[in-house]
Structure formats: C-alpha cells, structure tokens
C-alpha positions as CSV (number, residue, x, y, z in Angstrom):
1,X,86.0,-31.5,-64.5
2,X,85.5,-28.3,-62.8
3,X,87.0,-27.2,-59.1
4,X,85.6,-24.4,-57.4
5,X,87.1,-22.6,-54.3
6,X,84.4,-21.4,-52.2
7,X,86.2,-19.9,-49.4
8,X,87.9,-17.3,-51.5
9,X,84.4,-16.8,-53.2
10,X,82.6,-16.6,-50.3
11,X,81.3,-13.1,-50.8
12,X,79.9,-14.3,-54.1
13,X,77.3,-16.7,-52.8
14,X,74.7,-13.8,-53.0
15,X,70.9,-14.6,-52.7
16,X,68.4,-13.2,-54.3
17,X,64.7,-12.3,-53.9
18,X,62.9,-13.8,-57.4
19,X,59.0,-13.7,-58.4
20,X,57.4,-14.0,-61.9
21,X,57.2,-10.6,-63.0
22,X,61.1,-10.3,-62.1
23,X,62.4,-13.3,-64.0
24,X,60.1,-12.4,-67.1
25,X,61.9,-8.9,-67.3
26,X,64.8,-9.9,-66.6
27,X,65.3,-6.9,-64.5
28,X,68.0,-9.0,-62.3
29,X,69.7,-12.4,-63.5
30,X,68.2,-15.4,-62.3
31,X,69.3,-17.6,-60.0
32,X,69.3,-18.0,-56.3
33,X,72.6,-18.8,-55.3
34,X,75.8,-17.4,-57.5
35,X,78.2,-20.1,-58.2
36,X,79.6,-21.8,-60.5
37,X,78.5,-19.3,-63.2
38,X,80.0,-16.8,-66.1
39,X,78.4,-13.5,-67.1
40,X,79.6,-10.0,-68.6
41,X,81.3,-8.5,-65.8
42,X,80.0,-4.9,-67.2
43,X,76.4,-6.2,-66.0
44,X,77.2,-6.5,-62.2
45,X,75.0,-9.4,-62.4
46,X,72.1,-7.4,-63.5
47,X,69.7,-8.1,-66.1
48,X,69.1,-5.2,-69.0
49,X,71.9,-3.6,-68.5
50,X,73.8,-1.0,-70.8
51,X,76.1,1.9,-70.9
52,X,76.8,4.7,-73.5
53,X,79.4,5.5,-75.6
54,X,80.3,8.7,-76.9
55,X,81.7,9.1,-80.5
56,X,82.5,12.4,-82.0
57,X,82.9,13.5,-85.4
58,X,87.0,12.4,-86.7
59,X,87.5,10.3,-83.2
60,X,86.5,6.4,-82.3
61,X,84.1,5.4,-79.9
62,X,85.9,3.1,-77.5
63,X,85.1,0.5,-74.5
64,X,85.6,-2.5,-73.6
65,X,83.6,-5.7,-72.8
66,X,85.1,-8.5,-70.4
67,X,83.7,-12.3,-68.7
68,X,83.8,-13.1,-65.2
69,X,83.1,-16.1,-63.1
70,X,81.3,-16.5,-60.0
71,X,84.5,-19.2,-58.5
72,X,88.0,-20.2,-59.5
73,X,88.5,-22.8,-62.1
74,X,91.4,-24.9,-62.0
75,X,91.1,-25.3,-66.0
76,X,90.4,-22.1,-68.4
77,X,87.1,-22.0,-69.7
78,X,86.3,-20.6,-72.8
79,X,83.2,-18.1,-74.1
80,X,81.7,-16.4,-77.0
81,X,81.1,-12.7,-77.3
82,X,78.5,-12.4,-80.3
83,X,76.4,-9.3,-81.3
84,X,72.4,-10.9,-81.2
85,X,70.1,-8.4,-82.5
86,X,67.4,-10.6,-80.4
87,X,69.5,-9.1,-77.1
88,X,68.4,-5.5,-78.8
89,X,64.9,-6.6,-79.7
90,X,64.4,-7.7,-75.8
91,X,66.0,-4.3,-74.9
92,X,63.5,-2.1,-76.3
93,X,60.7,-4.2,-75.6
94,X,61.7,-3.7,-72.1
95,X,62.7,0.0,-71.9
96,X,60.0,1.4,-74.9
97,X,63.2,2.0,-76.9
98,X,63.6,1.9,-80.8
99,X,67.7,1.4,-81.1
100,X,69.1,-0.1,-84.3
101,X,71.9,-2.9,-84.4
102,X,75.0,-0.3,-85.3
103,X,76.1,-1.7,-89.1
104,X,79.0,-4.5,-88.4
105,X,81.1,-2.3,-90.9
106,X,81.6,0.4,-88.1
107,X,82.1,-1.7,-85.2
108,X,84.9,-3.4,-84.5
109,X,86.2,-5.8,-81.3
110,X,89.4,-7.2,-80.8
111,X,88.7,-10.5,-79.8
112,X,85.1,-12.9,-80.3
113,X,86.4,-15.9,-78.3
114,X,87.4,-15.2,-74.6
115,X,89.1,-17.4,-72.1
116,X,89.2,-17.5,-68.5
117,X,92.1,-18.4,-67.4
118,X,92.7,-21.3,-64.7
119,X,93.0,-19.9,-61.4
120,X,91.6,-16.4,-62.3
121,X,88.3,-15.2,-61.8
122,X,87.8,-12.4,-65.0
123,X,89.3,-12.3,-68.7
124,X,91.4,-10.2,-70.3
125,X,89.1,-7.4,-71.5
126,X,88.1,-7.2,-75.4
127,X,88.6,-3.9,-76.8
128,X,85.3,-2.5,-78.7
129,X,85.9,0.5,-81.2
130,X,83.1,2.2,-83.5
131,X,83.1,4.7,-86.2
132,X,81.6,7.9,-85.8
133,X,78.1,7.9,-87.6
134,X,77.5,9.2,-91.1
135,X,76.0,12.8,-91.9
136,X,72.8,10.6,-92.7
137,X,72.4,8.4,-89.8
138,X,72.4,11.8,-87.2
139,X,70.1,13.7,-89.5
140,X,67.8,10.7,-89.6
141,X,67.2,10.8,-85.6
142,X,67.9,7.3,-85.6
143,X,69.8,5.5,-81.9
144,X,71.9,2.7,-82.5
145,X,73.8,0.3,-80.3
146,X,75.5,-3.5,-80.3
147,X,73.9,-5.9,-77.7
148,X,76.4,-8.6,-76.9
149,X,75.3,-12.1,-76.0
150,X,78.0,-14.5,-73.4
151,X,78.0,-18.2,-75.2
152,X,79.9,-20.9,-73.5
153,X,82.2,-22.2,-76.3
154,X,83.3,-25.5,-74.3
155,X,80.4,-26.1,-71.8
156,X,82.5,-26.1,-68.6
157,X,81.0,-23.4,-67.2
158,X,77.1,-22.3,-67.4
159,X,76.4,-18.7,-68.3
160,X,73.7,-16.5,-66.2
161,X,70.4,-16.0,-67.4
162,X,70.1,-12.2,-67.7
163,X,73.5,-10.9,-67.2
164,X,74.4,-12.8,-70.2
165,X,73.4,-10.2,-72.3
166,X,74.8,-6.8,-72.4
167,X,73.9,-3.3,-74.8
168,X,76.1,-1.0,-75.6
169,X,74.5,2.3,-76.7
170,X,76.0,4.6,-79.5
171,X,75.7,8.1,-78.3
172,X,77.2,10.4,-80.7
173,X,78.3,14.3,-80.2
174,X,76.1,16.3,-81.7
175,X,77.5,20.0,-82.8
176,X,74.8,22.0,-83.9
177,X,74.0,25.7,-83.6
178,X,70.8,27.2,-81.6
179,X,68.4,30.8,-82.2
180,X,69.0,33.4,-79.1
181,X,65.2,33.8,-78.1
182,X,63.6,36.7,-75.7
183,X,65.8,39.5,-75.3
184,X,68.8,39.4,-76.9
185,X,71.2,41.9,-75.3
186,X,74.4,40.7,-77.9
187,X,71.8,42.3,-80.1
188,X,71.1,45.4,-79.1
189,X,68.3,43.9,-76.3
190,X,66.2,42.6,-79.6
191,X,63.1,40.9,-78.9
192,X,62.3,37.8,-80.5
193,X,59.5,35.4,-79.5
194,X,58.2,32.7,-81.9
195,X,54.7,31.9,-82.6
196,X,53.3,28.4,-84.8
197,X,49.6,28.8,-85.9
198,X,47.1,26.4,-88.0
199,X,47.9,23.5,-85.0
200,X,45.8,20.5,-85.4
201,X,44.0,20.9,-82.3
202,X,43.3,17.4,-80.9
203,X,42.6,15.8,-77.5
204,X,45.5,14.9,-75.4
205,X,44.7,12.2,-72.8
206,X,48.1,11.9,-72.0
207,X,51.1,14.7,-73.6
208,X,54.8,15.2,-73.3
209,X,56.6,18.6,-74.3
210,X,60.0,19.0,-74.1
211,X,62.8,20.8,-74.8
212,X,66.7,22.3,-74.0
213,X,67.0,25.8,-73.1
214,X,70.1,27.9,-71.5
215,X,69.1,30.9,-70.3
216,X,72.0,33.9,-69.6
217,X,69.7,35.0,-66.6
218,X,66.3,35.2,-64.7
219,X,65.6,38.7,-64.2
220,X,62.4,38.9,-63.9
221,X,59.1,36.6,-63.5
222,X,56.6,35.2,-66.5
223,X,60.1,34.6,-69.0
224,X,57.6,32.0,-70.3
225,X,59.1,29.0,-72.6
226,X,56.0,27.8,-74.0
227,X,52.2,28.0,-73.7
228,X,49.4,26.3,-75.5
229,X,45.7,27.0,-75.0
230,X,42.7,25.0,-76.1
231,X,39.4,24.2,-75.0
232,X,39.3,24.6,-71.5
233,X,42.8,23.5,-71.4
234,X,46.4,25.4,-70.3
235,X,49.9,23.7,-70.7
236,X,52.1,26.9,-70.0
237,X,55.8,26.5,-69.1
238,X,57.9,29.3,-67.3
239,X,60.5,30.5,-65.5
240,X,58.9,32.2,-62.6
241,X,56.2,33.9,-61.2
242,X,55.1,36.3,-58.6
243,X,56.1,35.4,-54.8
244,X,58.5,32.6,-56.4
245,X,62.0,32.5,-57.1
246,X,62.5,33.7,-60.6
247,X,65.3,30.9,-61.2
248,X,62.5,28.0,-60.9
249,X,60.1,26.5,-63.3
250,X,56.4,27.3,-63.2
251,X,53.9,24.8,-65.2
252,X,50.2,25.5,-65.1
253,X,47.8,23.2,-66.2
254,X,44.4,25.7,-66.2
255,X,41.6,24.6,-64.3
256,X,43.5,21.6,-63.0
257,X,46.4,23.8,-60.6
258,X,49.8,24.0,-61.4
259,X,53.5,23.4,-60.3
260,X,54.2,26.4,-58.0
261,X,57.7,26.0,-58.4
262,X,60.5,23.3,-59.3
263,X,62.9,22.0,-56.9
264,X,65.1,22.6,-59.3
265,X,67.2,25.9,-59.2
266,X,68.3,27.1,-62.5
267,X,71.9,28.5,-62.8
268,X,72.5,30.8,-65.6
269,X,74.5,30.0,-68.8
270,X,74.0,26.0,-68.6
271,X,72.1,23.6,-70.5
272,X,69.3,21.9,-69.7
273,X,66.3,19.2,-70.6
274,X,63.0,20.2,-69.8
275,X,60.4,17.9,-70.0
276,X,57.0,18.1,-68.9
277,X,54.4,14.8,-68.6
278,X,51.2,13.7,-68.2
279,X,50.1,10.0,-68.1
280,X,46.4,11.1,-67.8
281,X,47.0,10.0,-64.0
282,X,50.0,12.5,-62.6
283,X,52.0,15.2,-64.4
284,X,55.8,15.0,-63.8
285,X,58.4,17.2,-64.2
286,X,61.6,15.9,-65.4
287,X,64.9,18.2,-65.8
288,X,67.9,16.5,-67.7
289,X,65.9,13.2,-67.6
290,X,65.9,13.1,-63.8
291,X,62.3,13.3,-61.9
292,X,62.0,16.9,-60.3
293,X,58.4,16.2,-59.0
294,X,54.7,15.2,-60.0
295,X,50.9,16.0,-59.3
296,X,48.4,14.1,-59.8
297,X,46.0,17.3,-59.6
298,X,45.2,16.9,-63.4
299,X,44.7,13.0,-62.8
300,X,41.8,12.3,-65.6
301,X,42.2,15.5,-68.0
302,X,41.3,15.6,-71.4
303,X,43.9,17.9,-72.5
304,X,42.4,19.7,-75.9
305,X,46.1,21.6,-77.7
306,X,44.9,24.5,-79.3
307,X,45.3,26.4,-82.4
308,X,48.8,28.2,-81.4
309,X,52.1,27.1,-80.1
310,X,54.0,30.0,-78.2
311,X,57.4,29.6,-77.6
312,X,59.7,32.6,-75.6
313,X,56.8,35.0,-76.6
314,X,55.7,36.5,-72.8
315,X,56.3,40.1,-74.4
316,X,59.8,42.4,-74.0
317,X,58.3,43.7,-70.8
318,X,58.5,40.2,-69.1
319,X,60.7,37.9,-70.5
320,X,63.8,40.2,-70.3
321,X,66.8,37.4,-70.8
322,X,67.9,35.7,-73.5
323,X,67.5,32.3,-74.3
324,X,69.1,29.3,-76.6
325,X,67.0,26.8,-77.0
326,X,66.8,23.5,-79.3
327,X,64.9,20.3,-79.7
328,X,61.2,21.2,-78.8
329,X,58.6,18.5,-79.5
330,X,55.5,18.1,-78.3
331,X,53.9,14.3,-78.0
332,X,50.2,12.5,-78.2
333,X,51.8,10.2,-75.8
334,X,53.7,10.4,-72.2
335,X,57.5,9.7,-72.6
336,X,59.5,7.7,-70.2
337,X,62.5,8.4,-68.3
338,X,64.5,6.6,-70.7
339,X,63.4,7.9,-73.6
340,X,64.2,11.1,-72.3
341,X,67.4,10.3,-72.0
342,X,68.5,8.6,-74.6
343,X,66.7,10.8,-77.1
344,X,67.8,14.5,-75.6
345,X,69.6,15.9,-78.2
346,X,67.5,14.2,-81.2
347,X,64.7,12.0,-82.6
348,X,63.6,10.4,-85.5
349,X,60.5,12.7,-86.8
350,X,59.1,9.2,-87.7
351,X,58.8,8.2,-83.6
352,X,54.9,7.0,-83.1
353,X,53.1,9.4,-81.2
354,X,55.7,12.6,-82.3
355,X,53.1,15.6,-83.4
356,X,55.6,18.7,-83.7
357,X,59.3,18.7,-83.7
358,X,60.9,21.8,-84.1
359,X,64.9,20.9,-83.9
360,X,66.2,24.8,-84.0
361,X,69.1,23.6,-86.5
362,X,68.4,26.7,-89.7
363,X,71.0,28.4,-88.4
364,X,69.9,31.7,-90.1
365,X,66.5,33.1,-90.7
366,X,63.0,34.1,-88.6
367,X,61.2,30.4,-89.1
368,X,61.8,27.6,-86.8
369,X,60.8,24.6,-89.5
370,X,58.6,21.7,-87.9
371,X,60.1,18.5,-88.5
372,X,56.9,17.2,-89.1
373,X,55.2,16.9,-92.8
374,X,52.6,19.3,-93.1
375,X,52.9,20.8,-89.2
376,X,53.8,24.5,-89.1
377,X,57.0,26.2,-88.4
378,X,57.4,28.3,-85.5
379,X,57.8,31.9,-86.7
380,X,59.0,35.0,-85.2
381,X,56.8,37.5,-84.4
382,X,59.6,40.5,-84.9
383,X,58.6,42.1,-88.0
384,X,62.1,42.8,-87.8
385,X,63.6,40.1,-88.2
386,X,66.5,40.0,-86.2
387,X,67.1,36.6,-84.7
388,X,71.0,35.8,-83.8
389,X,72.5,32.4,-84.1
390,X,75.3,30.8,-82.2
391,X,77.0,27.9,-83.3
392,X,79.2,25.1,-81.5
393,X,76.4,23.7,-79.5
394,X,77.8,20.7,-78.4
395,X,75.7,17.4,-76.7
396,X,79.0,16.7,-74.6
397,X,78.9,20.0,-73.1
398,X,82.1,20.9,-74.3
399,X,80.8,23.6,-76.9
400,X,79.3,26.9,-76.1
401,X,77.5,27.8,-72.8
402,X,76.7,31.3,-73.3
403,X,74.4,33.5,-75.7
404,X,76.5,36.8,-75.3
405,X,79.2,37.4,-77.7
C-alpha cells in the first residue's frame, strides 16, 4: 500500500489549465492535480518534450534519462524505460517532423528497469550512449532519435499521461567544407557569383528558401545572397540597402513591399541560418531558427519562381565581401520553426515539398550540384574559374569561422 507525504510535496500539487485541443496534443501532461504520479524527470511534466544529443565522428553521444515521483513512497516502486517507436510516430505527427528510430545496434542504456527508492523522490539516472552515425546515414539527410516510453513494472505507482514519454534526438557533427562566394580577397579579390538556369518555373502559394552564410564583412550595400524573378514575382535576399545599415538583411517581395531591414545585426566571421517564409498569409524571417519578424504585406500572393536562381551574384562593384555559404534549398511548402532547426545543417533530398537543394559539399570546382534529380546546378559565372574552398566547417561551431587564410 502506498504512503504519500504531502507536506514535504507541497509545492508539487500544481494545477493546471486543460481543454480538448491541449490534452489531444499532448502539449502538457494531463492531470489536474500532481500526486501520486511517476514521469521522466527530463520532461518537467511536459508533454512532447525532447532534447539533442551531439555525437561526433570517433566520440559517443552520451545523456542520461531518470524517473521521478510527484510524493514520497515508503516502499520502492519500480518502472520500465522502453524505446516505443509509436512515442516517435506521435512526435512527428505533432512537430511535422520525419525522425527515424536510431538502429538498437548503436544505442545503448545502462539500465531498462528503474527503481525508486523508498523515501526518495527520483532514481538513480540511466546512462544512454550512441554511436556516431555511419558515412551513409549523414549523406542520406536522414534525423534519427530514441523516444522512451515510462511503464510501471509493479503497478504501485501510476505514470503521467504525456510526460511519460520522452525523445531524444540524434544530432550529429557535421564537418564539411564550404565555396568562398563574392569577393574573395584570400584570392586576390576574385569575383565569384553563381547562377542556376532551366528552373521549373512553377507557382508558389506558399515558399521557404534557406540557407547558412558567414560573411567576413559588410562593406557596402546590395551584397545580395539570392534573388529569383518570375512573373510578376521578386524573392530577393540581401545584405543591405541604401539609408539602412549594411550589417542587416533586406528581403523584397516585388509588388507586395519588402523587409526594410532585420532586427537582426550581423557580426562578421560567424555562422548563421537564414531562412525566409511565406505561408501564403505572412512572410517571416527566421535567423538560426529563431523568429526575427513577419509581414503579412504579401498575404494572398501567388508567388511564380522564375527561370534563374542567383546566388552571391549582385556584381564585383556591389557585393564587395566574401562569403561561405552551405545548405541552400528552396521549398513548394512553408517550413516550420522546428524543422528549421532540426534540419540546419542537412536534409534528406527526398523531404516532400524540397524543389532545389544545393548542399555546397564538391569541395573543388565552379558547379554547385543540385541535390535534386534532374534540377540544375548552380554554376559560376567567372569564366575564370577561380572558386576557393575551405574545409573544417563544423555544425558545433567548433571548426572554421573565417574565409581569409
């Protein structure tokens, strides 16, 4: 028979505000009064929760996973820690994600049944460890991750719906290498702006383009990063323009107005996400996954993308810095905030709605290859040919930073 003490637990009798839609997603555990109840402590009592994991190439990925109750027990009760691919499937339902369960061969934890000692509150944390992935599973774009499910394993104590459940996400370092676009001073201040033709032009009712780009400076205005024009359409990304700072984004939308300028203040030398997205009601502009700020001026635009794709190719005259940049992709469909995140630094080229993908990986040449069967490649409009590229590109940050030698 179970004891609880609720004056120690006082603090734990926490009420909460419920309705349909909340208990459906799961966005918070359900219940009305907290006692007398187990769930993953990583949670916090929230419903579709997760966390990351970084694993780099030679190294484990390690965390760990632990049970709490809402009261103390005067006997230990015991629980199950299982990976439930329907936690995953419920996951990505929720957040529009795609993750795969991680292979059980490169996951291992140190412990499946966990006790709760009498008198205690939390148990002893289990220790998770993964393998780095294969060559193959990075190239492929894929995201993977083990969802946890809490089981009671001797019915004493009743687990909570919602923060029973628990994903960890597999978020591997990725070390790749990146063209120096616009002027590259490490170069002799060689020009180099890219260019793809034969573009399926097709009607956009909602879009997403996005990209990383580091930039070693902001010299001057119209240091444009891409630009598309169809029919009566604009989508034209840059850093700068006249009577703004030239350390902010600009993105024009033609005859539907514009962001003047980004909140945002770019620093030289640093990585970042750009994205740029229209839901056929607002455009938003996200940088490093994180909402910078919308419009709805283009609300109900039929976006038509034209024949040509211009990346870093505003002309020696304007764009005047050099710039890395990686992972453009331009979508049919408007990309949430979590798939931005989660899917910075790579995608599968099989992702519904993905219409170019241009990852900037050669690592030698003038032609920027389009992930994409049949799509074109991004080429360099340089007859010279004299694109530089820089390696250790690291998604941790810990690689290189700057384009100069």
């Amino acid at each position: 028979m179970k004891t609880f003490n609720y004056k120690s637990f006082a603090a734990w009798a926490l009420v909460l505000f419920m309705g349909t839609g909340l208990v459906s997603c799961k966005d918070d555990a359900k219940y009305s009064v907290l006692r007398g109840q187990a769930y993953i402590e990583q949670t916090n009592t929230k419903g579709n929760a997760s966390k990351g994991i970084s694993v780099a190439d030679g190294e484990l990925g390690r965390s760990e996973i632990s049970v709490r109750l809402s009261d103390v027990f005067t006997e230990d009760a015991k629980f199950e820690l299982v990976v439930d691919p329907s936690v995953l499937d419920a996951y990505n339902k929720q957040n529009a994600s795609n993750l795969k369960v991680l292979p059980e061969a490169q996951r291992r934890v140190s412990a499946t049944e966990v006790v709760v000692k009498a008198g205690a509150t939390s148990s002893a944390a289990v220790k998770l460890e993964i393998d780095p992935l294969s060559d193959e599973q990075k190239d492929s774009g894929e995201k993977f991750a083990i969802p946890f499910r809490l089981k009671s394993k001797d019915g004493k104590v009743a687990v909570l719906p919602g923060a029973d459940e628990f994903v960890y996400i597999v978020r591997p370092v990725i070390v790749t290498v990146a063209p120096v676009l616009g002027s590259d001073r490490s170069n002799g201040y060689t020009y180099n702006g890219f260019k793809a033709t034969g573009v399926e032009e097709v009607p956009l009712s909602a879009w997403t383009v996005e990209f990383r780009v580091n930039m070693n400076g902001f010299g001057r205005n119209n240091q444009a990063l891409f630009g598309n024009w169809g029919k009566d359409s604009e989508i034209y990304i840059r850093f700068g323009d006249a009577g703004t700072p030239f350390n902010t984004l600009q993105v024009k939308f033609g005859d539907k107005g514009q962001f003047d300028r980004s909140n945002m203040v770019f620093t030289p030398n640093t990585w970042y996400h750009i994205a740029v997205v229209y839901d056929g009601t607002k455009a938003t502009l996200y940088v490093n996954g994180q909402k910078d700020l919308d419009t709805d001026k283009p609300a109900g635009k039929v976006f038509n993308l034209g024949n040509g794709i211009s990346v870093a190719n505003s002309g020696s005259q304007w764009f005047v810095n050099a710039a890395m940049m990686s992972e453009m992709r331009v979508w049919n469909i408007a990309r949430t905030p979590q798939q931005l995140v989660e899917n910075e630094f790579s995608v599968s080229p099989k992702t519904p709605g993905l219409l170019h993908y241009w990852k900037m990986n050669e690592g030698k040449g003038n032609e920027l290859k389009n992930s994409i069967s049949g799509a074109p490649s991004l080429v360099n409009q340089n007859s010279g040919g004299n694109v530089r590229w820089v390696d250790n590109i690291r998604s941790d940050g810990k690689g290189r930073n700057t384009s100069d030698k």
